[in-house]
PDB file of N, CA, C, O and CB in Angstrom:
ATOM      1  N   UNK A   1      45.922 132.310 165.271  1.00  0.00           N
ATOM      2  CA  UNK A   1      47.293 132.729 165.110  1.00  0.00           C
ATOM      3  C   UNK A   1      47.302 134.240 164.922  1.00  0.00           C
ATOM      4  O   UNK A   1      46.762 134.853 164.001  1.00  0.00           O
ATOM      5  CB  UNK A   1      47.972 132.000 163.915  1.00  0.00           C
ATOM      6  N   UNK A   2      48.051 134.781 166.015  1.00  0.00           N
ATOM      7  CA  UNK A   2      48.634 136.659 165.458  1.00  0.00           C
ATOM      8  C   UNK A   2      49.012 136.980 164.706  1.00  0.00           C
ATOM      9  O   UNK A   2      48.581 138.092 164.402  1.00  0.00           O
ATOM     10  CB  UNK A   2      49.479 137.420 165.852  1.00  0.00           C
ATOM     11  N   UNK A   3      50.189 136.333 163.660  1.00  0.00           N
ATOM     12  CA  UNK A   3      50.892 135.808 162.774  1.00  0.00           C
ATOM     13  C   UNK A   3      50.645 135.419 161.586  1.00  0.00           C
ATOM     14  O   UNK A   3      49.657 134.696 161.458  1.00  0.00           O
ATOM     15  CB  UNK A   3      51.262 135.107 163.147  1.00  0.00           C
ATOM     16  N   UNK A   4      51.443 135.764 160.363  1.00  0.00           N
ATOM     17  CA  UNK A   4      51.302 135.001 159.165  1.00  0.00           C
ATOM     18  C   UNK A   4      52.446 133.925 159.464  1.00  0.00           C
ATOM     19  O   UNK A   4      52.817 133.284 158.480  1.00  0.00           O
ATOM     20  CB  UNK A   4      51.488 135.924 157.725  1.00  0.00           C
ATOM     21  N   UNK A   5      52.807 133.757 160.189  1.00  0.00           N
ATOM     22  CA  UNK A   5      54.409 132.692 160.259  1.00  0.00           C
ATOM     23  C   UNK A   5      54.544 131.764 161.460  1.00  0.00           C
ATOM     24  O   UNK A   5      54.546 131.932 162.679  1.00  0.00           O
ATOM     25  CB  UNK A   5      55.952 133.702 160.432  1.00  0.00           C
ATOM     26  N   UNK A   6      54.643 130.848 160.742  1.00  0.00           N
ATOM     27  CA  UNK A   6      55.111 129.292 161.896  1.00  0.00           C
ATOM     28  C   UNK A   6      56.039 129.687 162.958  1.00  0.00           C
ATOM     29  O   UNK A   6      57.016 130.423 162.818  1.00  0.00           O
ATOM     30  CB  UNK A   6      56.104 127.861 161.029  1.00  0.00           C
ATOM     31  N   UNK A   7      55.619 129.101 164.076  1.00  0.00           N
ATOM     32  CA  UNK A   7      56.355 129.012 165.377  1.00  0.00           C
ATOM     33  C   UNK A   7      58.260 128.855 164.767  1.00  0.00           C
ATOM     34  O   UNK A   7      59.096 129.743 164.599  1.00  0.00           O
ATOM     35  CB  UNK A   7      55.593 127.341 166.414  1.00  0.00           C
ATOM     36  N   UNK A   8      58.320 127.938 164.653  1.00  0.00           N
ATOM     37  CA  UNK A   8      59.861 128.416 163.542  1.00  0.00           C
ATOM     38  C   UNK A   8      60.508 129.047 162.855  1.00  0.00           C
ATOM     39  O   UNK A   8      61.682 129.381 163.017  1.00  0.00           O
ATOM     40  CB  UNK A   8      60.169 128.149 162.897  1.00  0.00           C
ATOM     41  N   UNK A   9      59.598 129.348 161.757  1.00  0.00           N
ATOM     42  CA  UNK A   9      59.756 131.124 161.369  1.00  0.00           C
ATOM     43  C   UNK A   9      60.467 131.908 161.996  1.00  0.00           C
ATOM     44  O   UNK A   9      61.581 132.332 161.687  1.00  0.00           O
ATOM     45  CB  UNK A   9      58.635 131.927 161.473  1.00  0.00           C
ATOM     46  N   UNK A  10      59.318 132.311 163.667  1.00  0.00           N
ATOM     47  CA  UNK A  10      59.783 132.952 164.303  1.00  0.00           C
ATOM     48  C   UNK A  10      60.842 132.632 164.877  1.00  0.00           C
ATOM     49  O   UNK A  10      61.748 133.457 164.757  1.00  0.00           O
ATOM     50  CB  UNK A  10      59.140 133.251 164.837  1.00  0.00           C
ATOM     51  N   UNK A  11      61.126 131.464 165.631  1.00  0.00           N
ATOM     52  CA  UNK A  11      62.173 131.108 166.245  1.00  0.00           C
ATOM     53  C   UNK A  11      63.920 131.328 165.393  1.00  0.00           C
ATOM     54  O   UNK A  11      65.032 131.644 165.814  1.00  0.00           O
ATOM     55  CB  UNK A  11      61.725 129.643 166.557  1.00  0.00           C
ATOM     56  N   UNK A  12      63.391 130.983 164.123  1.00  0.00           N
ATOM     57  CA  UNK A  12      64.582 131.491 163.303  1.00  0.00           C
ATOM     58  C   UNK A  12      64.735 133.043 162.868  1.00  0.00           C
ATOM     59  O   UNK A  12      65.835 133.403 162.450  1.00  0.00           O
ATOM     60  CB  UNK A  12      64.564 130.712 162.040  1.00  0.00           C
ATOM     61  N   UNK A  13      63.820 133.848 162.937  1.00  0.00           N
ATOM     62  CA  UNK A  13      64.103 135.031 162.674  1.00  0.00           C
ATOM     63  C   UNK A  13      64.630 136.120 163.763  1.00  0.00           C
ATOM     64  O   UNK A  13      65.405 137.076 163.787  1.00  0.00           O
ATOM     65  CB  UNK A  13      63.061 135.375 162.119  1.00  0.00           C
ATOM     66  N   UNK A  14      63.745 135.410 164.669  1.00  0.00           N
ATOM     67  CA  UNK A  14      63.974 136.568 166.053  1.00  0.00           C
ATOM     68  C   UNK A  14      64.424 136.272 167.212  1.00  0.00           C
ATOM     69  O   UNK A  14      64.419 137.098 168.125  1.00  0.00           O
ATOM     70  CB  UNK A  14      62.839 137.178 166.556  1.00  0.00           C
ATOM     71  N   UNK A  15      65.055 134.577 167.403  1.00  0.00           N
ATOM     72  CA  UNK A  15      65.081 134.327 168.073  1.00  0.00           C
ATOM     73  C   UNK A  15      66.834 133.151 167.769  1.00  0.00           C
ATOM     74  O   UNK A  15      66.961 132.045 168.292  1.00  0.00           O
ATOM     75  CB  UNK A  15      63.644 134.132 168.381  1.00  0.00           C
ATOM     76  N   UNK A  16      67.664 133.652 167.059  1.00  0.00           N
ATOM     77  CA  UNK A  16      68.292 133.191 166.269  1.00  0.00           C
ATOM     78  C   UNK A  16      69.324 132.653 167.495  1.00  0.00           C
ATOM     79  O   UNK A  16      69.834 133.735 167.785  1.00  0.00           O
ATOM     80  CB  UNK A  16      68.668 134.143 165.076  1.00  0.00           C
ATOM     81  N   UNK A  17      69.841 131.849 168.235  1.00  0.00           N
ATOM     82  CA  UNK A  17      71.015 131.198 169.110  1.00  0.00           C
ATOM     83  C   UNK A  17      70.419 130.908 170.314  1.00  0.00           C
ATOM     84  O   UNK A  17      71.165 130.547 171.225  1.00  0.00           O
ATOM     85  CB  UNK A  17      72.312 132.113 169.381  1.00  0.00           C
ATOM     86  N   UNK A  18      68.560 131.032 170.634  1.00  0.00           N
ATOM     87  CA  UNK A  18      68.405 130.757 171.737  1.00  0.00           C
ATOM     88  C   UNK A  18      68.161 129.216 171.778  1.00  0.00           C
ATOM     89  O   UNK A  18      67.736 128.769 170.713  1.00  0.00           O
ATOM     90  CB  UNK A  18      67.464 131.587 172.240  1.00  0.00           C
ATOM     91  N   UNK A  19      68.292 128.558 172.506  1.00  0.00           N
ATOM     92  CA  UNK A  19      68.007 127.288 173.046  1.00  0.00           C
ATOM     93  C   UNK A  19      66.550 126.738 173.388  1.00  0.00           C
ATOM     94  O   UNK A  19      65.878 126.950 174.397  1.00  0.00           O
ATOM     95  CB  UNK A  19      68.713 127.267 174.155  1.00  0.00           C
ATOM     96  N   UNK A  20      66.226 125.905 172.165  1.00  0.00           N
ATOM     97  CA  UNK A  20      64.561 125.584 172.167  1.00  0.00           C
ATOM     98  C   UNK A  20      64.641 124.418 172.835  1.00  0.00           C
ATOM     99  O   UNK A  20      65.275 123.523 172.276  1.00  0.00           O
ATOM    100  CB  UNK A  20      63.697 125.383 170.660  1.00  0.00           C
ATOM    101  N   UNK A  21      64.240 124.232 173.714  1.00  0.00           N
ATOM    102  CA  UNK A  21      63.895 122.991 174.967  1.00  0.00           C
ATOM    103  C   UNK A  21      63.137 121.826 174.936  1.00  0.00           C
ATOM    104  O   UNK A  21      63.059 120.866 175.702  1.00  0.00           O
ATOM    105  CB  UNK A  21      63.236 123.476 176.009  1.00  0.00           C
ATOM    106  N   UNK A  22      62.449 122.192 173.605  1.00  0.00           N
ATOM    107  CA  UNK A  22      61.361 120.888 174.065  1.00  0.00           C
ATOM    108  C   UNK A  22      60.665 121.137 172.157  1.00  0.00           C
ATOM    109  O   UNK A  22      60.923 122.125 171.469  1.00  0.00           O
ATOM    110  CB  UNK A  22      59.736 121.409 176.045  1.00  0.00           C
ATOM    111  N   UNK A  23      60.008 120.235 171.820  1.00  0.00           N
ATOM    112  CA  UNK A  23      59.470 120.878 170.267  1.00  0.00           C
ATOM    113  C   UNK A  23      58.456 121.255 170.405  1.00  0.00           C
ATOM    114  O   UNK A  23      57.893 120.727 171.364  1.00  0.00           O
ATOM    115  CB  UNK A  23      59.320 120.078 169.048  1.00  0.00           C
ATOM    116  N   UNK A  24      57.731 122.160 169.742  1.00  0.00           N
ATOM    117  CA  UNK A  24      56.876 123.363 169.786  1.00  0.00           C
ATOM    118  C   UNK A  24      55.832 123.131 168.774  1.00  0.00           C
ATOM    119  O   UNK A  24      56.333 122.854 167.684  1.00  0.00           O
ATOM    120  CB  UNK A  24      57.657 124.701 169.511  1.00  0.00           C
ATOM    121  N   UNK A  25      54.521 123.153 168.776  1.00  0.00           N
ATOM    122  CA  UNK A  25      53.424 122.848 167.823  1.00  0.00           C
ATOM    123  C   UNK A  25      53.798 124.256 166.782  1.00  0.00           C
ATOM    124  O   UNK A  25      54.506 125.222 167.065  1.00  0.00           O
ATOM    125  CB  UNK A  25      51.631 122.787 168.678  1.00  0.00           C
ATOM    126  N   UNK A  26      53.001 123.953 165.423  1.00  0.00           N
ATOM    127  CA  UNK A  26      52.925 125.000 164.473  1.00  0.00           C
ATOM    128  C   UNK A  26      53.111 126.064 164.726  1.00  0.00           C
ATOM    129  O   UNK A  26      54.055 126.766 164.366  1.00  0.00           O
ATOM    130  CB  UNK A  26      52.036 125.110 163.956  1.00  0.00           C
ATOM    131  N   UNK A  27      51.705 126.487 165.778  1.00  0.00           N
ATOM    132  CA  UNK A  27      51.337 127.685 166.145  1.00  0.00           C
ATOM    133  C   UNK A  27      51.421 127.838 167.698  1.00  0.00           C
ATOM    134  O   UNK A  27      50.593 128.496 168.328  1.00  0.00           O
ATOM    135  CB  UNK A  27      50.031 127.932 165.604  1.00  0.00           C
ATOM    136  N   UNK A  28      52.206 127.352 168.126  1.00  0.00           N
ATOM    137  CA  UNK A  28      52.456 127.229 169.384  1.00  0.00           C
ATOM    138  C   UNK A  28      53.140 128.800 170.434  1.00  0.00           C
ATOM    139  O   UNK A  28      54.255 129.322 170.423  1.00  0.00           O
ATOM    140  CB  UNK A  28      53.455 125.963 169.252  1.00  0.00           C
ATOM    141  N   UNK A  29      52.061 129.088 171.117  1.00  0.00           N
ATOM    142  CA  UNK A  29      53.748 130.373 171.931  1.00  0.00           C
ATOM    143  C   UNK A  29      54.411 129.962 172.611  1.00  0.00           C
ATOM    144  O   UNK A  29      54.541 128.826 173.068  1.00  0.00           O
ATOM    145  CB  UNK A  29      53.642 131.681 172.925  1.00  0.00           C
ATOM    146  N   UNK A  30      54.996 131.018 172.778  1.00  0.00           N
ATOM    147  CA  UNK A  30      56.574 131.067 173.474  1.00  0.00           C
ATOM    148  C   UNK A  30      56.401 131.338 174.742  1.00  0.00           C
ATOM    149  O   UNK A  30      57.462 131.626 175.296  1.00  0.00           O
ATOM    150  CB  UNK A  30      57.636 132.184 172.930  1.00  0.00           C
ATOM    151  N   UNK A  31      55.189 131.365 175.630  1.00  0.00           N
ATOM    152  CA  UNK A  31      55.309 131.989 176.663  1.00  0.00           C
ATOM    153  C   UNK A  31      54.242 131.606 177.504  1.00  0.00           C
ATOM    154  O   UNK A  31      53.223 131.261 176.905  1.00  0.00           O
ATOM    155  CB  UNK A  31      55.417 133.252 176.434  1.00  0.00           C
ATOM    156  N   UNK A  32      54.208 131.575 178.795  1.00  0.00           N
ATOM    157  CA  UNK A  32      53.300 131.346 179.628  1.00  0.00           C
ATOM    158  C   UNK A  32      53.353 131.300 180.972  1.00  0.00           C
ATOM    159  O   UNK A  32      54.303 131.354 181.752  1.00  0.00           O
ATOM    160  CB  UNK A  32      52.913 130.504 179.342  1.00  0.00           C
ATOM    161  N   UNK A  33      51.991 131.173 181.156  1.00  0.00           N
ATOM    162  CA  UNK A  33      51.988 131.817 182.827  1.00  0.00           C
ATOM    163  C   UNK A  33      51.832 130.499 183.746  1.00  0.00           C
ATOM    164  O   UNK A  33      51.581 130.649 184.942  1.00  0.00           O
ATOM    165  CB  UNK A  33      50.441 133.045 183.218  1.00  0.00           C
ATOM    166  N   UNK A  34      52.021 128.853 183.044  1.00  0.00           N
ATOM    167  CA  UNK A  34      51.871 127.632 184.127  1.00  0.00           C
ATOM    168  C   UNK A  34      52.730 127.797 185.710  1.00  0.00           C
ATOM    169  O   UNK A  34      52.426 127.165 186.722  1.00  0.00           O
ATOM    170  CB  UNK A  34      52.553 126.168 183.290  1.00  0.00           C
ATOM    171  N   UNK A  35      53.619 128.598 185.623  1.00  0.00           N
ATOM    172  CA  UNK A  35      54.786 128.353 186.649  1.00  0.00           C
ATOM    173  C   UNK A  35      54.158 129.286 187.586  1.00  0.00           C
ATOM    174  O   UNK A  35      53.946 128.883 188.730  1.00  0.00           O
ATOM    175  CB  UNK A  35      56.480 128.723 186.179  1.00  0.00           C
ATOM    176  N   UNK A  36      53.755 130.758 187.180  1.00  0.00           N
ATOM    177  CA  UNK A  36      52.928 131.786 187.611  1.00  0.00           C
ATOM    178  C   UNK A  36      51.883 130.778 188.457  1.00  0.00           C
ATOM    179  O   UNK A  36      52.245 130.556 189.612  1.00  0.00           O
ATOM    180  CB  UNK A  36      52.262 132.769 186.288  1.00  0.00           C
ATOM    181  N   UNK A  37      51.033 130.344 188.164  1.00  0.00           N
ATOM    182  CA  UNK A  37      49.997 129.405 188.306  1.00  0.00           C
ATOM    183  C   UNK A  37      50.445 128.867 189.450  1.00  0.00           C
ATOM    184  O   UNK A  37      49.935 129.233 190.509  1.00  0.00           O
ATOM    185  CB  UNK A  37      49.749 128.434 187.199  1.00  0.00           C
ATOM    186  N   UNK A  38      51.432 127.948 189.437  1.00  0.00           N
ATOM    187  CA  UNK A  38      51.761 126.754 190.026  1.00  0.00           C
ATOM    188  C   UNK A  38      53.201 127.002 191.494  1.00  0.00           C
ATOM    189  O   UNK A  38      53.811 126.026 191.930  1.00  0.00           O
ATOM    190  CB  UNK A  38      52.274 125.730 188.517  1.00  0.00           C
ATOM    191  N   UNK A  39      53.405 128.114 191.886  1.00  0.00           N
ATOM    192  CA  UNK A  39      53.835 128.820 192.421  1.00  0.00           C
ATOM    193  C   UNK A  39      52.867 129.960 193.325  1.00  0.00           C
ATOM    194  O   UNK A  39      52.705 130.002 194.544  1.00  0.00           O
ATOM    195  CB  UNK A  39      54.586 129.133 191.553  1.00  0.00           C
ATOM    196  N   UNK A  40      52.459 130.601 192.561  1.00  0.00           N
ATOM    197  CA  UNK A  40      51.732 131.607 193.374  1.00  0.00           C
ATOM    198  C   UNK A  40      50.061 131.486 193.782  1.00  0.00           C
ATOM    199  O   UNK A  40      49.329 131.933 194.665  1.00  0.00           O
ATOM    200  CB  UNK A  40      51.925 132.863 192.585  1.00  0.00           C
ATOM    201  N   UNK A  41      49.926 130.587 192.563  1.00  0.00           N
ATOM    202  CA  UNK A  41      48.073 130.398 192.625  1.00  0.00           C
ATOM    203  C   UNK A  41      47.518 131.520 191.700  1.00  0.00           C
ATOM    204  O   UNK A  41      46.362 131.936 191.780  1.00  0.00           O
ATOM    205  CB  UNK A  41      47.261 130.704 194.432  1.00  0.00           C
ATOM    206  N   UNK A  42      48.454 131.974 190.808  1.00  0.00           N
ATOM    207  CA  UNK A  42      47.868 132.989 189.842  1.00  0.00           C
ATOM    208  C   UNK A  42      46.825 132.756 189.203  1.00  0.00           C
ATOM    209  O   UNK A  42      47.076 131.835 188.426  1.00  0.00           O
ATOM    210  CB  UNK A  42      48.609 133.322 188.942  1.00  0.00           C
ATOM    211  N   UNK A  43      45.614 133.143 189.086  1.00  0.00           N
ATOM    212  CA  UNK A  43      44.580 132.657 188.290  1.00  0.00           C
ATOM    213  C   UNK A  43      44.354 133.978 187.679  1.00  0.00           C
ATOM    214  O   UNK A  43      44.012 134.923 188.389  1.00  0.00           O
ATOM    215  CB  UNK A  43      43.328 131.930 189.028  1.00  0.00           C
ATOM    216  N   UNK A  44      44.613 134.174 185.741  1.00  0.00           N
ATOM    217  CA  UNK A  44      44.206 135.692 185.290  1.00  0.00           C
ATOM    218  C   UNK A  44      42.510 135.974 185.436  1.00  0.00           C
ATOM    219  O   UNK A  44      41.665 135.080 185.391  1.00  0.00           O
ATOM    220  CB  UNK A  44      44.690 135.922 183.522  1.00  0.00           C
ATOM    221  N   UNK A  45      42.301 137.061 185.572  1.00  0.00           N
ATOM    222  CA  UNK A  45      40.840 137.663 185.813  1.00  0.00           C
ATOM    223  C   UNK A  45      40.228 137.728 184.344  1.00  0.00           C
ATOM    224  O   UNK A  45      39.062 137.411 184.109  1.00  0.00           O
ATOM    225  CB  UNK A  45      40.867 139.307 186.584  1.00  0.00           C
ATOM    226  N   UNK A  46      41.104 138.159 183.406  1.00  0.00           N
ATOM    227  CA  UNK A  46      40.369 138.385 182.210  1.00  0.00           C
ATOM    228  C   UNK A  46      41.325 137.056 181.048  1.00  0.00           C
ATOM    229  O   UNK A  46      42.276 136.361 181.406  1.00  0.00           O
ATOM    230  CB  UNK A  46      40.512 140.395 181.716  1.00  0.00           C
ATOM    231  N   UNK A  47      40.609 137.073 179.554  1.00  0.00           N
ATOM    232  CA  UNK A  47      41.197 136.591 178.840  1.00  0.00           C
ATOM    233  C   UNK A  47      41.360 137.691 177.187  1.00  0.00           C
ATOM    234  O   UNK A  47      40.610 138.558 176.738  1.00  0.00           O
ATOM    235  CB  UNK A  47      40.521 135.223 178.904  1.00  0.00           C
ATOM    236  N   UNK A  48      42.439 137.230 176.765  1.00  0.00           N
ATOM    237  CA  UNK A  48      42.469 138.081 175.864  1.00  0.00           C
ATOM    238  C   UNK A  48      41.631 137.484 174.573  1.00  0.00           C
ATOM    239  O   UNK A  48      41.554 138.167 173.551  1.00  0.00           O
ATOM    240  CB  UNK A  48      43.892 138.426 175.646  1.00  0.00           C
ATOM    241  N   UNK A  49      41.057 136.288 174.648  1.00  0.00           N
ATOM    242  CA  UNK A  49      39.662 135.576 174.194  1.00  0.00           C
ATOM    243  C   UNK A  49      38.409 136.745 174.431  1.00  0.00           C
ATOM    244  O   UNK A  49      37.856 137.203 173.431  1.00  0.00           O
ATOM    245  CB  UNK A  49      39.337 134.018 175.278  1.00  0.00           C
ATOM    246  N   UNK A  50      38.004 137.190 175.781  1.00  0.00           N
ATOM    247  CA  UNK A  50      37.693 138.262 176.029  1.00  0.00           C
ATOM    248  C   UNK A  50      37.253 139.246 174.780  1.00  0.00           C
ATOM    249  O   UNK A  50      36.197 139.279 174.147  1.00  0.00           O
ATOM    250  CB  UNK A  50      38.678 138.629 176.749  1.00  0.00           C
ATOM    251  N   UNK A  51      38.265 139.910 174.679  1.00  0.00           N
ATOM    252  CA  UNK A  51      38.514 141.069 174.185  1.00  0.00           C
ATOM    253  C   UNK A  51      38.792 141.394 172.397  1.00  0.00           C
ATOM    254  O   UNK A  51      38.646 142.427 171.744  1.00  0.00           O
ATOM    255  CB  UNK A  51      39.620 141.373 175.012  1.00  0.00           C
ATOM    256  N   UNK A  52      39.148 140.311 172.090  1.00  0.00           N
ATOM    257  CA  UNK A  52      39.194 140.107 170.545  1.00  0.00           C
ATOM    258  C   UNK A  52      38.216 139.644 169.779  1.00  0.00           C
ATOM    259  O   UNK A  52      37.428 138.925 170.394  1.00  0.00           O
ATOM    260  CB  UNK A  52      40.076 139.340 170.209  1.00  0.00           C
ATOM    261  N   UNK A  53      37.975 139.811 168.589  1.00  0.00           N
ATOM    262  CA  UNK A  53      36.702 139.290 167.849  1.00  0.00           C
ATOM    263  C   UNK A  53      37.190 137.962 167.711  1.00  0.00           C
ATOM    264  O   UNK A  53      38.304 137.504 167.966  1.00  0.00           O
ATOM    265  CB  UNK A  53      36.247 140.025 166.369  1.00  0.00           C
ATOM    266  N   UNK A  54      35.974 137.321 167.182  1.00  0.00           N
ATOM    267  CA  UNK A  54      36.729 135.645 166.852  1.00  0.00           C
ATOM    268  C   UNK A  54      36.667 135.866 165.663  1.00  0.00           C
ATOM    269  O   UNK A  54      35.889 136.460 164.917  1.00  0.00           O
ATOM    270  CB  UNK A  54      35.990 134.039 167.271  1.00  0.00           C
ATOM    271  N   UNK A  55      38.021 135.053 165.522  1.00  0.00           N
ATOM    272  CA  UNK A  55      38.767 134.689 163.806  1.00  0.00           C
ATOM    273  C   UNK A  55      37.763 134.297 162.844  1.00  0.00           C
ATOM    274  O   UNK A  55      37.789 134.927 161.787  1.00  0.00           O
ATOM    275  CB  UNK A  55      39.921 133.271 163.734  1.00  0.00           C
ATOM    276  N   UNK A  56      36.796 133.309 162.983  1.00  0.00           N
ATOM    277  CA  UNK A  56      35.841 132.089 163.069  1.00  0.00           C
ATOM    278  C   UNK A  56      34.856 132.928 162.472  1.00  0.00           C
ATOM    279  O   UNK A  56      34.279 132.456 161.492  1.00  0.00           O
ATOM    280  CB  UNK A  56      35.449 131.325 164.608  1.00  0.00           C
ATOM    281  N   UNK A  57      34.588 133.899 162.796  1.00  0.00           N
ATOM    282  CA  UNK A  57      32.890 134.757 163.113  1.00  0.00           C
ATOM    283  C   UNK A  57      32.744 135.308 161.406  1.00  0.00           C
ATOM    284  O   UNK A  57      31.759 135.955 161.048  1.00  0.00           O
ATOM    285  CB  UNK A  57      32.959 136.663 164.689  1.00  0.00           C
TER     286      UNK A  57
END
């Protein structure tokens, strides 16, 4: 998680009259590239797994 705060949290703080579609895990994002994917054949080159230390370590 990026975050000290639940997927709701956010949704209630910053995201206050938008229309949540479907229910959302804890730590779940808001965003993604499946349609990207599934449309164009987007496959990303890097991950931002990559590039960050692990939480874990």
């Amino acid at each position: 998680m990026s975050v000290a705060a639940t997927t709701d949290e956010i949704i209630d703080r910053f995201y206050d009259g938008v229309e949540v579609r479907r229910p959302m895990g804890r730590d779940e994002t808001f965003y993604s590239i499946d349609k990207a994917r599934r449309l164009l054949g987007y496959e990303p080159q890097h991950s931002w797994r990559d590039v960050l230390p692990d939480p874990g370590a």
